[in-house]
Each structure stands twice: as structure tokens, then as C-alpha cells.
DOLO-811491 format. One line per 10 residues: number of its first residue (from 0); their letters; for each residue x negated, y, z negated of C-alpha. Coordinates in Angstrom, 1 decimal. Example, Ala and Ser with C-alpha at 12.3 -4.5 7.8 and 13.67 -1.06 7.14 Angstrom:
BEGIN
0 = AS = -12.3:-4.5:-7.8 | -13.7:-1.1:-7.1
This chain:
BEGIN
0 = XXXXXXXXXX = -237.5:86.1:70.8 | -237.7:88.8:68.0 | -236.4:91.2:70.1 | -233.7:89.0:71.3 | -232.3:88.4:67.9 | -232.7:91.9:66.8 | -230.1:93.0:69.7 | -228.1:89.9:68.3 | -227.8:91.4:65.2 | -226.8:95.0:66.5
10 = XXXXXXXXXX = -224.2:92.8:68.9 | -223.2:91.4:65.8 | -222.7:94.9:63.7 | -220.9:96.5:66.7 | -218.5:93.7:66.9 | -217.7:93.9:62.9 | -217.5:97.8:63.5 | -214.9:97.4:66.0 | -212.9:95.0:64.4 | -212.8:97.1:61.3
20 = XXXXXXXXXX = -211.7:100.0:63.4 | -208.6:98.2:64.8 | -207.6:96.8:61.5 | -207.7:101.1:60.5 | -205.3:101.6:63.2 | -203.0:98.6:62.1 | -203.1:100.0:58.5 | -202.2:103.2:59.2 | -205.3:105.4:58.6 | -205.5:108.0:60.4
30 = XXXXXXXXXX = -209.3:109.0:62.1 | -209.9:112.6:63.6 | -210.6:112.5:67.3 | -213.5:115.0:66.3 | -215.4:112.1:64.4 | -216.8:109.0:65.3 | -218.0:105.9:62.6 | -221.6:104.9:64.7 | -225.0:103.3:63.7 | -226.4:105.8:65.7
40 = XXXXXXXXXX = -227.6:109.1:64.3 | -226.8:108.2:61.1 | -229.3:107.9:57.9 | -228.3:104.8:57.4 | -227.0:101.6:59.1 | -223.6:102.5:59.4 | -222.4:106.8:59.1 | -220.2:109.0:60.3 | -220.7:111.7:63.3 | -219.1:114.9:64.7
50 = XXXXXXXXXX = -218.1:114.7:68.4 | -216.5:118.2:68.3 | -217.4:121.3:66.2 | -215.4:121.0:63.1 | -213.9:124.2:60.7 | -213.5:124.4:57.2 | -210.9:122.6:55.6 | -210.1:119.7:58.5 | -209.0:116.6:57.7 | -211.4:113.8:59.2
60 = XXXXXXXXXX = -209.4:110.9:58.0 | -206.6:110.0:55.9 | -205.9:106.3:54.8 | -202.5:105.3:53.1 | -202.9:104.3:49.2 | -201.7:101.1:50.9 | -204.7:100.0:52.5 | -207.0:100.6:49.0 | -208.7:97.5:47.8 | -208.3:97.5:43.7
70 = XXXXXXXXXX = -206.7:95.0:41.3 | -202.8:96.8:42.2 | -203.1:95.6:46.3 | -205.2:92.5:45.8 | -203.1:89.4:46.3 | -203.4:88.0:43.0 | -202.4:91.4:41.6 | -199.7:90.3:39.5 | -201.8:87.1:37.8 | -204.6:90.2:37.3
80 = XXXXXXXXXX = -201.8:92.1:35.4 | -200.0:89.3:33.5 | -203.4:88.2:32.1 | -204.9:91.7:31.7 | -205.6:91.5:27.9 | -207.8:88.4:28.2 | -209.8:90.3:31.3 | -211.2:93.2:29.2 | -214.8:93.9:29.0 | -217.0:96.4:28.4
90 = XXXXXXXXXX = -217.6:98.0:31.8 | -213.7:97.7:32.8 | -214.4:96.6:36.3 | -213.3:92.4:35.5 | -210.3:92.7:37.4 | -211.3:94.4:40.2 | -214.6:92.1:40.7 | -211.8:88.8:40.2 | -209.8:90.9:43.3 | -213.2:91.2:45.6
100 = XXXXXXXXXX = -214.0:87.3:44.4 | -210.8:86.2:45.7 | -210.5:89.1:49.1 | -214.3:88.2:50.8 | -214.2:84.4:50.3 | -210.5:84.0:51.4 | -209.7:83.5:55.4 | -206.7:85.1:55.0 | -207.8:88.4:53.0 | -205.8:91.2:54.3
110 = XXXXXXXXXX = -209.1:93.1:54.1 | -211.2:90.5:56.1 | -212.1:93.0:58.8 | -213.1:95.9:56.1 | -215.4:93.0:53.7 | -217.1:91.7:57.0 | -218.5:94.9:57.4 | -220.9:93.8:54.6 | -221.7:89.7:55.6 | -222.7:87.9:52.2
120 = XXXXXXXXXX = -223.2:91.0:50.6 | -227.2:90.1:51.4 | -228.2:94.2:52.7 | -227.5:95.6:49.4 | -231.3:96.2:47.9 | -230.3:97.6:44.8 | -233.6:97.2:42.0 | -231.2:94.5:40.2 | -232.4:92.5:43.1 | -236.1:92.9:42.9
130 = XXXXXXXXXX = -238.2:90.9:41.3 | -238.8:92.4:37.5 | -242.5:92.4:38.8 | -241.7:94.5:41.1 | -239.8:96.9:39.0 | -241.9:97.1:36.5 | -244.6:97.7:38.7 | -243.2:100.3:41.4 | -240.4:102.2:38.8 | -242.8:102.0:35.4
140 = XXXXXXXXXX = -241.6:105.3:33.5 | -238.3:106.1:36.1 | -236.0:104.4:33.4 | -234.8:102.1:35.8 | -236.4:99.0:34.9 | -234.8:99.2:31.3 | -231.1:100.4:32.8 | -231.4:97.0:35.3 | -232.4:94.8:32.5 | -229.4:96.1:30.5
150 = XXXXXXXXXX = -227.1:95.5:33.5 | -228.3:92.0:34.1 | -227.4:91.1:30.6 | -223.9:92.6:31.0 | -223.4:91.2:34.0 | -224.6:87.8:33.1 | -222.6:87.7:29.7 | -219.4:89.7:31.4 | -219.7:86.8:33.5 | -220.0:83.9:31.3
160 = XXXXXXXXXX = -217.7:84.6:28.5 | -214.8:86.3:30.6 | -214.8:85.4:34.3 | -215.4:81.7:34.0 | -213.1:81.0:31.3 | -210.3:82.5:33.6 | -211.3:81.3:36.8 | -211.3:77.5:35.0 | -208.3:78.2:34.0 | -207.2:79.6:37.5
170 = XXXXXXXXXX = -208.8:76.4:39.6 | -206.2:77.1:43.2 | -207.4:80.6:43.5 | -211.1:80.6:41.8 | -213.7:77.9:42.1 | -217.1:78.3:40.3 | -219.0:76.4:42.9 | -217.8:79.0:45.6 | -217.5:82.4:43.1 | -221.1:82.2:41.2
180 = XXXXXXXXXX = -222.2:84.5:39.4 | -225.0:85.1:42.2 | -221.9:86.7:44.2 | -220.4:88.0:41.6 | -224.1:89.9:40.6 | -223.6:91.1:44.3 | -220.1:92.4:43.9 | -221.0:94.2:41.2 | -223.8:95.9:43.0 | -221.3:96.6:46.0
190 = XXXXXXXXXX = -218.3:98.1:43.4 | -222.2:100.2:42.1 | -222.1:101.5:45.3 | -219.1:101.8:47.4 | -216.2:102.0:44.8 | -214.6:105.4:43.9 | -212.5:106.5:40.7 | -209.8:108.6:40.9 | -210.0:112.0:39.5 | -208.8:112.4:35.5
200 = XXXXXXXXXX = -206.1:115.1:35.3 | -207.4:117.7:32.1 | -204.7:118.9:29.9 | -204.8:122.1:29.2 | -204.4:121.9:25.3 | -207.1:118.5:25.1 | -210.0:119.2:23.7 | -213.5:117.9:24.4 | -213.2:114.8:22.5 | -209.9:113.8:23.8
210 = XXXXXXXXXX = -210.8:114.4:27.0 | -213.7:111.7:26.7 | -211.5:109.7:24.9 | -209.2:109.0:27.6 | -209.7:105.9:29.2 | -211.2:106.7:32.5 | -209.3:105.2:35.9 | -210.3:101.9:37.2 | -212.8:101.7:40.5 | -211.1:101.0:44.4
220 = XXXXXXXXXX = -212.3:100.6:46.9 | -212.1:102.9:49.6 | -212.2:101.8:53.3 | -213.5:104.5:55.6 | -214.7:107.1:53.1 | -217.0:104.5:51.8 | -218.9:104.5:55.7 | -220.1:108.2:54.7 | -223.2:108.8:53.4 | -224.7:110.7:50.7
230 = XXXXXXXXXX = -226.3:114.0:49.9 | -226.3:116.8:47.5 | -225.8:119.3:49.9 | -222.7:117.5:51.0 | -220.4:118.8:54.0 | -217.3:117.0:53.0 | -215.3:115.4:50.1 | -212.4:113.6:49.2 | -209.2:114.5:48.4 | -207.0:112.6:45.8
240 = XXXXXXXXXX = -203.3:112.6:46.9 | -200.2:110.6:45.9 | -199.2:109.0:48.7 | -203.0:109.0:50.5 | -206.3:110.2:50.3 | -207.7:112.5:52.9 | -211.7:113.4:53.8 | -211.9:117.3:54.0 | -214.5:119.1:55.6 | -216.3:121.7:52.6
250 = XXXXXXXXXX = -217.7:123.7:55.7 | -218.2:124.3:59.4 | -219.6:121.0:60.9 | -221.0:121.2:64.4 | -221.0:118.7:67.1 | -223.9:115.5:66.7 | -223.9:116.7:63.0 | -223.5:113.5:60.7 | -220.6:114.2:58.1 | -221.9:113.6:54.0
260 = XXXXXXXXXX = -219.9:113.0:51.2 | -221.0:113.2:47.5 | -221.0:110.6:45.0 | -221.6:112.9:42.0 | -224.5:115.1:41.1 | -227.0:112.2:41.1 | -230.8:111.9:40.6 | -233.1:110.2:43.0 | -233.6:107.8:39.9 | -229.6:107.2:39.5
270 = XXXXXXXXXX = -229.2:106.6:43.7 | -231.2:104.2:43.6 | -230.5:102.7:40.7 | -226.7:103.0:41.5 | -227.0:103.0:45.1 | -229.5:101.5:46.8 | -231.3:104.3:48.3 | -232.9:107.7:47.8 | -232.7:111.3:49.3 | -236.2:112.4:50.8
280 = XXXXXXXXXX = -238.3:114.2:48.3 | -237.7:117.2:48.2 | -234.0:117.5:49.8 | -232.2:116.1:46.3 | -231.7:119.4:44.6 | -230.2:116.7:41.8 | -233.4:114.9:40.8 | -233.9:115.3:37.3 | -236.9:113.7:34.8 | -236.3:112.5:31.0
290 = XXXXXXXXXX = -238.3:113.5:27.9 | -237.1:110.4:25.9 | -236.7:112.1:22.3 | -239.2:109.6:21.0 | -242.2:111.3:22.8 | -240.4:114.4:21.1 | -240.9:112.9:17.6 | -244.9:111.8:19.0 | -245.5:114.9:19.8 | -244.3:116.9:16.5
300 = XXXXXXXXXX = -245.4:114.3:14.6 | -249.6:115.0:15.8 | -249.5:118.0:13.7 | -248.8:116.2:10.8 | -251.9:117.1:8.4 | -250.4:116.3:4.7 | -248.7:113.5:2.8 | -245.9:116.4:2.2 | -245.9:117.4:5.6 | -245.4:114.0:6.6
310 = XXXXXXXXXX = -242.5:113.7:3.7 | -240.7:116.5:5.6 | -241.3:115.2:9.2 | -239.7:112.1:7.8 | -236.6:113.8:6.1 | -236.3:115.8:9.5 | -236.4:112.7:11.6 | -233.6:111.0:9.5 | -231.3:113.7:10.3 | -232.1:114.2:13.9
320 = XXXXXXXXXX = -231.3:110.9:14.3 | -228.1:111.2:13.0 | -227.5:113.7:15.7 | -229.1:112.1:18.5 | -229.4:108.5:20.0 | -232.2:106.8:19.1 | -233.1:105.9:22.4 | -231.8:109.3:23.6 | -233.8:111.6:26.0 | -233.3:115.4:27.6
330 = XXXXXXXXXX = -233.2:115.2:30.6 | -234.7:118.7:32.9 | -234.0:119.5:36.4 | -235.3:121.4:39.3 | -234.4:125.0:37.6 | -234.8:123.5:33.5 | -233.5:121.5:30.9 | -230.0:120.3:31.5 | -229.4:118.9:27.7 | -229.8:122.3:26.2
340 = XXXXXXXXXX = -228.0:121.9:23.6 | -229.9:118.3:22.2 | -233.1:120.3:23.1 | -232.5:123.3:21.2 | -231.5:121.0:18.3 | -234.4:118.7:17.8 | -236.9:121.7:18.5 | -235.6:123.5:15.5 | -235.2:120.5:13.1 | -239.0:119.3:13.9
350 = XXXXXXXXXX = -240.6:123.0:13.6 | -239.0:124.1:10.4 | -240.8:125.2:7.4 | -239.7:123.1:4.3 | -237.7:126.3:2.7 | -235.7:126.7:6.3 | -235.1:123.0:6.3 | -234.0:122.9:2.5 | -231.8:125.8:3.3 | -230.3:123.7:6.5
360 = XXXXXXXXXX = -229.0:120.5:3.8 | -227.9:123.3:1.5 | -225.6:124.7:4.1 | -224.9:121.1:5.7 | -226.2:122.0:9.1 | -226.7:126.1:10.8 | -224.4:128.2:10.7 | -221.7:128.1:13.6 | -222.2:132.0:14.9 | -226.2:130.6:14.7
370 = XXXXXXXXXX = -225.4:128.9:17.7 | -225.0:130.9:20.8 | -224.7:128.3:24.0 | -225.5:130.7:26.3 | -228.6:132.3:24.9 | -229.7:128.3:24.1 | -229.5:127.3:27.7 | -231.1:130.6:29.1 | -233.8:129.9:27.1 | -234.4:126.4:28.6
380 = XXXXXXXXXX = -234.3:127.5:32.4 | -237.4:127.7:33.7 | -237.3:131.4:33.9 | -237.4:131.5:30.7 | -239.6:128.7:29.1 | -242.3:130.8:29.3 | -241.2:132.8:26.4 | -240.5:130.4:24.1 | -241.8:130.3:20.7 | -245.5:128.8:20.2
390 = XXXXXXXXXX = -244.5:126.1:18.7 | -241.3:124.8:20.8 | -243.6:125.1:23.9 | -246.1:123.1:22.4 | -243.9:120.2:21.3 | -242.6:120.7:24.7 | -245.7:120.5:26.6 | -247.3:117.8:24.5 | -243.7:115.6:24.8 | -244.2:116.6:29.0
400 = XXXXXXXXXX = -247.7:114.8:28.5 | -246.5:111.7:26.8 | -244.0:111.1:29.5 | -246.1:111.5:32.3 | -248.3:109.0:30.6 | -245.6:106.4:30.7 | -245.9:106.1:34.2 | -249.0:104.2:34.6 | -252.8:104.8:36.0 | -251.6:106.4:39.7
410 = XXXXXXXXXX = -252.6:109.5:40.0 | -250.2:112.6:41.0 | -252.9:113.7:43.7 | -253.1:110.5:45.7 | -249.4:110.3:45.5 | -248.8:113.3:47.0 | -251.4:112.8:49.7 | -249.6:109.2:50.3 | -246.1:111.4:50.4 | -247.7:113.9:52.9
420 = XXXXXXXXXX = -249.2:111.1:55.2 | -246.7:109.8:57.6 | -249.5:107.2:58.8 | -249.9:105.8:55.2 | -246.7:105.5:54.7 | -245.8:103.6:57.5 | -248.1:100.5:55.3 | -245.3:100.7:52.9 | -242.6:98.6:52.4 | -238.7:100.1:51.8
430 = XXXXXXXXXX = -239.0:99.9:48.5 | -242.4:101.2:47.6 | -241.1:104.0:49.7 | -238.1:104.5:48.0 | -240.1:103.7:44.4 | -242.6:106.5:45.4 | -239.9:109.4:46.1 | -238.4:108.4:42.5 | -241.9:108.8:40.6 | -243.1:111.8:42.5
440 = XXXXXXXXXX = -239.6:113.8:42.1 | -240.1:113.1:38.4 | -243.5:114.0:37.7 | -243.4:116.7:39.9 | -240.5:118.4:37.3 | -242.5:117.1:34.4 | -245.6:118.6:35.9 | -243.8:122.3:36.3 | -242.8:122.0:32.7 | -246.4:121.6:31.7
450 = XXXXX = -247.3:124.8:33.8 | -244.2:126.7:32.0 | -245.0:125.7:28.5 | -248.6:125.6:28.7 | -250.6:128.3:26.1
């Protein structure tokens, strides 16, 4: 019987697969003959494959701006855009999630064939849908536990005080009973995953703080680019045009290969987090660990011997705060810190002496030739650590230790064993799997930066 309903549910997934694929045609997207969209071969359940060699610089598909999914093609586009002011909320995606509300319970939906790819939304196994036992548990010390519980309480208040007023408001297109805010937590999970955002054009004469400024472009969705898979040593990407948007191959792709976008230079922390899933320790040349500045201040703040030394610390803290979020971290990768600059700053605010610090509110901060950014993150790489000062590798090292604390009592040995056993691993679950190649990736950096910085 199991295996019966298992070939069911393949039946089932071929049949959605093939109905999307027609619908492609009837849109106009346009699918290389050298690919194929399978769930075989792929890493996960649905991917896309090579059936010829590939060059450089092919198209795989295009797909007319026509066939998108975002809050300009929905069919309740121009309510979405009268109404705009009373939709906006902090993380700018209200009108798109109203659009996907409407699309995947409607019979109707132009997009049917593309939404049924995903049935209830019930596959996606982003950590928002754990149990918060179970992320505090398996991702103690990742930082995802703290980033979920801050998206749950967005979501949930997103949801309540600007979704349900409209949608009582809107009572022929939007019915609570049907769009809850279960679905909705699930649309937002699938926009977390599958949506894209176009490209930002960069002025030439905008500076930095313009450019971050600018108010960055809604999220679409994307059928057919969003059926290719993720990894940082991607093979193709995708190509922002006016009229269309084409997949381009970044290299030579041969025949049974399976074809990779990139969704950004992400962490195995921020994939799943974002995404669902992880790259295999130790393929993510992304994965990154945090420092959060408070184990920073911990750490400077042991060598504290005197009430005037602890006068100073205090003073120093004050203004490093003012430079730095309080809840801030730097954040090192596989080849060093990636936050140099936030690095370089706190390190020298919490080693002064009191006449350098008295001499840094004198002069309102260091001096801007001080500050070479190329000689700061040099410094940082690992190549480098080694030659710190004394006392900036210490903080370093000592701040290393805290955060590897945070993580609980499993020790890095028996993790690494557990990674190295295929047998044991078999005894885990998805997500303890996918938990484990989070923590390890992360204490392994933290561990190298101990070795680096050690006396």
C-alpha cells in the first residue's frame, strides 16, 4: 500500500509537471531543446537538466514579462494599485501576497497550472514551520531561531493590521475563512523562496547612501526560472530584459549535467532560513559565522582590572554603540572577516589607551587618511590574522570562544564523526540533517579563527 501511494504521488507530480509545461507553451516561453524540467537527477524534487552539451552564453529559456506573477499581471491589479497607500508595510511584499491570495485559491487563475506545481503550499519546510522546540534545539547559536521569531511577529501583525482590514473591506474577492493567515504564513515562505527582484539600475553620480536609499523593486514571481536550483558555484543566471527575461548559461554545461542558478551569495544559515534547504557541508563556499558584537564587548570587557579602566570601557562602549547596532555582529567567511570595516572599528575603540581615546573625542572620531580600506580588510583575511596585534587577536579569539559557546553542550568531534558517517546519518531526520550542516559550517569558521588568532 505504501508503495502504491508513493507511485501515486510521483503520478500525481508528473501530471502537475506536464500541465505546467503546456501552459509554458500557451504563454509564450520559450524552453531550449537542449534542457529538460525532470524530477529525476535533480537535487531536489523538481530541477532542471541538460540533454545536449551546452556553450557559454545560450539561452535556456525565455518567458515574456507577460506571463510574471506580481501585483502588475494579477487580476485584481488595478484594485492593488488604486488602494496602494493603505497596503504599505514594512517588508513591501502586501500586495504581492493579496495577488498569490487571490491567484492559488481562484479556479480561474491564469496561473493555475504554474501554483499547482506547489499543492497547499504543504512541501515548503522552511524553520518558520518547526516547532520553536525544535528550533531552539537543532539551530541554538545559527541566529535563525531569533530571525524566525522576528518574522512570525511581522507576519502575524503585517497580517492583522493590513491584510484583514482590506480583505473585509474587499468581501467578493477575499474571504478570511478561505485566505488565513495560516496560508498567508505559507505565501510568505513561498515569495522567501521562489520570488526574484529585478536588478536596481546604479547611477553613476549616486552615492552610497542614495543608492541604499532607493526604494528597492517589488518581488515576482518567476515561472520556470524558479524550477532551478541553487548553488554557489552556479552554471547559469538570469538575465533582466524589457520585454522578457532569459536564463543564460555562465559556462559550458555538458549533457545529464543539472543547470544551477544563484539566489545571491547566501550562507548555509540564510538558505535555510530563506529557502528551505542547505548546500552540503563543505560545497557552500558562502557559509559564513557571526561574532555578535556583544561577545566583542564580553570579551574586552574580562580585562577590565580598575574602577578607571572600567570608566573608559564604558565611555568606549557608548560610542561604539553609536557606530554599531546593538544587536550587531561581524560576520567572517571561509577566507576571513567580511565586515572589515565594523571589525576594524570596534577593535580599536575597545584596545585604546585612555590618552589615544581622549585624543579620538578631541578630534571627533580618526582622522580620514587613518583609514585605509584596503590595508583594513587585508588585515582581516585569514592570511593575515595571524599578524595582528596582541591585543586585537586576543579580543578576537576570546569573542571566537564566546560564540562557540552559544551553541550548546554538542561537541565539535562527535559532530564531525556524525557528518563523516553516512550510516548515522541515515537515523536523522531532514531537518536535523539540514540543522547539522548549518552548525558545523559555523563552528568550523569559528574554530579556524581560534587557530589564526591564537597566542
Amino acid at each position: 500500500m505504501a508503495a502504491e501511494a508513493k507511485r501515486l504521488k510521483v503520478d500525481d507530480g508528473l501530471g502537475r509537471l506536464q500541465d505546467f509545461l503546456q501552459w509554458c507553451d500557451k504563454v509564450g516561453l520559450v524552453l531550449s531543446k537542449k534542457v529538460c524540467v525532470t524530477t529525476e537527477g535533480t537535487v531536489a524534487d523538481y530541477g532542471m537538466v541538460a540533454k545536449e552539451d551546452i556553450e557559454e552564453g545560450e539561452v535556456l529559456f525565455t518567458i515574456p514579462r507577460s506571463a510574471l506573477l506580481d501585483q502588475e499581471t494579477t487580476k485584481v491589479s488595478a484594485l492593488l494599485k488604486k488602494e496602494k497607500s493603505s497596503l504599505e508595510s514594512s517588508s513591501g511584499w502586501v500586495p504581492l501576497l493579496l495577488a498569490l491570495l487571490y491567484e492559488s485559491t481562484s479556479s480561474q487563475s491564469h496561473w493555475k497550472p504554474y501554483l499547482s506545481l506547489w499543492p497547499d503550499f504543504k512541501a515548503l519546510d522552511h524553520p518558520m514551520f518547526w516547532s520553536k522546540e525544535e528550533r531552539d534545539k537543532l539551530l541554538k547559536g545559527t541566529g535563525i531561531p531569533e530571525a524566525v521569531a522576528k518574522d512570525l511577529s511581522n507576519i502575524q501583525r503585517e497580517y492583522r493590521d493590513v491584510v484583514l482590514p482590506f480583505m473585509t473591506r474587499h468581501p467578493e474577492l477575499w474571504n478570511p475563512h478561505t485566505h488565513t493567515l495560516e496560508l498567508y504564513t505559507q505565501l510568505v515562505a513561498f515569495i522567501m523562496a521562489y520570488s526574484f527582484q529585478e536588478p536596481q539600475e546604479e547611477e553613476e553620480d549616486d552615492d552610497d547612501e542614495e543608492q541604499e536609499n532607493k526604494a528597492s523593486s517589488p518581488p515576482m514571481m518567476v515561472p520556470m526560472a524558479d524550477m532551478l536550483n541553487h548553488i554557489s558555484s552556479h552554471n547559469a543566471n538570469l538575465e533582466f530584459n524589457p520585454d522578457s527575461l532569459k536564463m543564460v548559461s555562465l559556462r559550458a554545461i555538458r549533457k545529464g549535467e543539472e543547470v544551477f542558478n544563484t539566489y545571491g551569495q547566501m550562507a548555509n544559515w540564510q538558505l535555510l532560513h530563506m529557502y528551505g534547504f542547505t548546500e552540503p557541508y563543505p560545497d557552500n563556499s558562502n557559509d559564513t559565522a557571526d561574532i555578535p558584537i556583544s561577545c566583542l564587548y564580553q570579551a574586552a570587557k574580562q580585562d577590565i582590572q580598575s574602577d578607571a579602566e572600567q570608566q573608559l570601557f564604558k565611555e568606549r562602549l557608548e560610542v561604539l554603540c553609536q557606530l554599531m547596532q546593538e544587536n550587531g555582529a561581524v560576520v567572517f567567511g571561509k577566507r576571513g572577516c567580511l565586515t572589515e570595516s565594523e571589525l576594524h572599528a570596534a577593535l580599536k575603540l575597545l584596545c585604546m589607551s585612555q590618552d589615544e581615546f581622549s585624543e579620538f573625542k578631541d578630534n571627533e572620531g580618526w582622522e580620514e587618511d587613518d583609514e585605509d580600506e584596503e590595508k583594513i580588510s587585508q588585515a582581516f583575511s585569514n592570511e593575515d590574522l595571524p599578524d595582528l596585534k596582541a591585543s586585537w587577536k586576543r579580543l578576537i579569539h576570546e569573542a571566537a570562544r564566546l560564540t562557540l559557546r552559544s551553541y550548546g553542550d554538542a561537541e565539535m568531534e562527535s559532530e564531525r564523526l556524525l557528518m563523516e558517517d553516512e550510516a548515522a546519518r541515515k537515523g536523522l531526520s531532514s531537518r536535523q540533517w539540514r540543522a547539522l550542516q548549518v552548525r558545523f559550517g559555523q563552528k568550523m569558521i569559528l574554530h579556524r579563527l581560534l587557530e589564526l588568532t591564537a597566542s
